[in-house]
N, C-alpha and C positions, 0 to 999 in steps of 0.2 A: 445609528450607523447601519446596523443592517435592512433596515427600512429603505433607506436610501438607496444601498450596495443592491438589492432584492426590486427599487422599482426602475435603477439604471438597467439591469440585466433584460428585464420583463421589457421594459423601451425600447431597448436596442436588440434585444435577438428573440422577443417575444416569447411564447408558453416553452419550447425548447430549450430556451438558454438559462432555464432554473435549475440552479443545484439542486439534487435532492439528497447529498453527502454532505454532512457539516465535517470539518477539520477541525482538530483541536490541536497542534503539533507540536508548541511547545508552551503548556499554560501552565507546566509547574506546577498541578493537580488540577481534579477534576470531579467537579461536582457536581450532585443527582441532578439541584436546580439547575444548572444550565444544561444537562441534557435535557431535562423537562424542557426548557423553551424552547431549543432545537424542535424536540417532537412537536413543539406547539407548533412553532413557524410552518410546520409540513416537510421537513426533514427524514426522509425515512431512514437514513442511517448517521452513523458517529463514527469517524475512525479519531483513536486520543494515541497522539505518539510517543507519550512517555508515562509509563506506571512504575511501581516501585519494584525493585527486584525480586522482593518475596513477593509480590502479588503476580509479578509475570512468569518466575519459577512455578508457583501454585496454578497461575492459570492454564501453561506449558504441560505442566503432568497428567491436569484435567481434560486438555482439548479444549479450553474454553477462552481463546482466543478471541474468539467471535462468540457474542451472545447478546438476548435481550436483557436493556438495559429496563427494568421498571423502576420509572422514574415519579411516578404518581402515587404517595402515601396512602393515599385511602384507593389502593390495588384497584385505579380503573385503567384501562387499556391505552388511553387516550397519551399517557405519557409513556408509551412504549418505546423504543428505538431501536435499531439492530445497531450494535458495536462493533467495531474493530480496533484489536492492536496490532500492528505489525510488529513483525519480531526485533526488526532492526531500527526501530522507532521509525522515521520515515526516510530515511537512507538508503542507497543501495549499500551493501555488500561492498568491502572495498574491494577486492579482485574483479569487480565487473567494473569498476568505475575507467572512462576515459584515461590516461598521464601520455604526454607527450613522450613518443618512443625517438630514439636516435636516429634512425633515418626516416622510416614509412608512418612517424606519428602514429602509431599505433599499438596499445602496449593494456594487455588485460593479465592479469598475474594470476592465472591459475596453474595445477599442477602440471607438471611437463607432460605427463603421460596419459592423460587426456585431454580432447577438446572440449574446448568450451560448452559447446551444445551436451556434451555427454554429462559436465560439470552442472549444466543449469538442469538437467533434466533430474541428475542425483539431489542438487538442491530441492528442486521442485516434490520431489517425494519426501526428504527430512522435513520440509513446511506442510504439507497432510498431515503429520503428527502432532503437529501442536494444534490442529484448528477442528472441529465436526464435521467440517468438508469436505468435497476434495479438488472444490477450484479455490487457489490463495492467488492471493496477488505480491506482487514483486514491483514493487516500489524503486523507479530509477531516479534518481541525483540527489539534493540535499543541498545543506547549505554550501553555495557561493558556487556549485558543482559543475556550471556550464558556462565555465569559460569560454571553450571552445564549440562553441553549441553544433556546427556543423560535423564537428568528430564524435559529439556524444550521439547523435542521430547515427551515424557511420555505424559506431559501435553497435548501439542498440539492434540495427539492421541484421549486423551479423549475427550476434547470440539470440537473435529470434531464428534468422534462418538455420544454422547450424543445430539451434536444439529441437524445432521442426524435422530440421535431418534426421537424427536421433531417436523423434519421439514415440516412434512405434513400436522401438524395440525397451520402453521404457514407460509406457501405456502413460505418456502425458501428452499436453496439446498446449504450445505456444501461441499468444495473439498479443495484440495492441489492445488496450482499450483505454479509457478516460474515464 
């Protein structure tokens, strides 16, 4: 399967359209072997969406959210990988998520007394504590999440611009990426 998935990609959108993130999101564990063959395939990284709660408690205290995974028993480099868990498996948050609001379709449920920008922008700092970094990423939808795919883009719009508005006074920097 991935052969195939890996030579449609390279066909169709040539050396650019190769992942170089493998997904694990929901495999209900996760094992050295197959990050081993990820790093085989040329894979430079892992994000795995669900670990167990005392391994994401421990790894939360430690900062070791993100780490290399050595996947290769006889300690050669070859099966290295950089990892990631996200905190909220691969979810958003539910207060940023899109829900049809009563008149203007628009409805983000954060606290009243701040905006949203100032909200993602305090998130954005509580997720520098769990990770060695200090760029995390923020993982938007989830399952079945974009019904309305034109208001989850709306949305997204806003809580990048708004916490761009923000971000200076809160030394973070919002963007897009893939």
């Amino acid at each position: 399967q991935m052969t195939l998935g890996l030579r449609f990609l390279n066909d169709t959108f040539g050396e650019c359209g190769r992942p170089t993130v493998a997904w694990q999101a929901d495999p209900f564990g996760h094992s050295r072997n197959q990050a081993n063959l990820f790093a085989q395939m040329g894979f430079d990284g892992l994000m795995i969406g669900r670990i167990s709660i005392d391994e994401f408690s421990r790894r939360v205290s430690r900062r070791e959210l993100i780490f290399v995974w050595r996947t290769d028993p006889e300690n050669s480099h070859n099966g290295d990988i950089l990892t990631w868990v996200p905190p909220n498996t691969y979810s958003t948050p539910d207060y940023y998520m899109y829900r049809p609001g009563p008149e203007d379709g628009f409805n983000i449920s954060v606290p009243a007394e701040m905006n949203i920008g100032t909200h993602m922008a305090l998130y954005s700092l509580k997720l520098t504590t769990m990770y060695p970094v200090k760029q995390v990423g923020f993982l938007y939808g989830g399952d079945l999440a974009f019904r309305f795919a034109s208001q989850e883009f709306e949305t997204m719009d806003v809580i990048l611009n708004e916490t761009e508005d923000v971000a200076r006074n809160y030394s973070v920097h919002a963007s897009y990426s893939t």
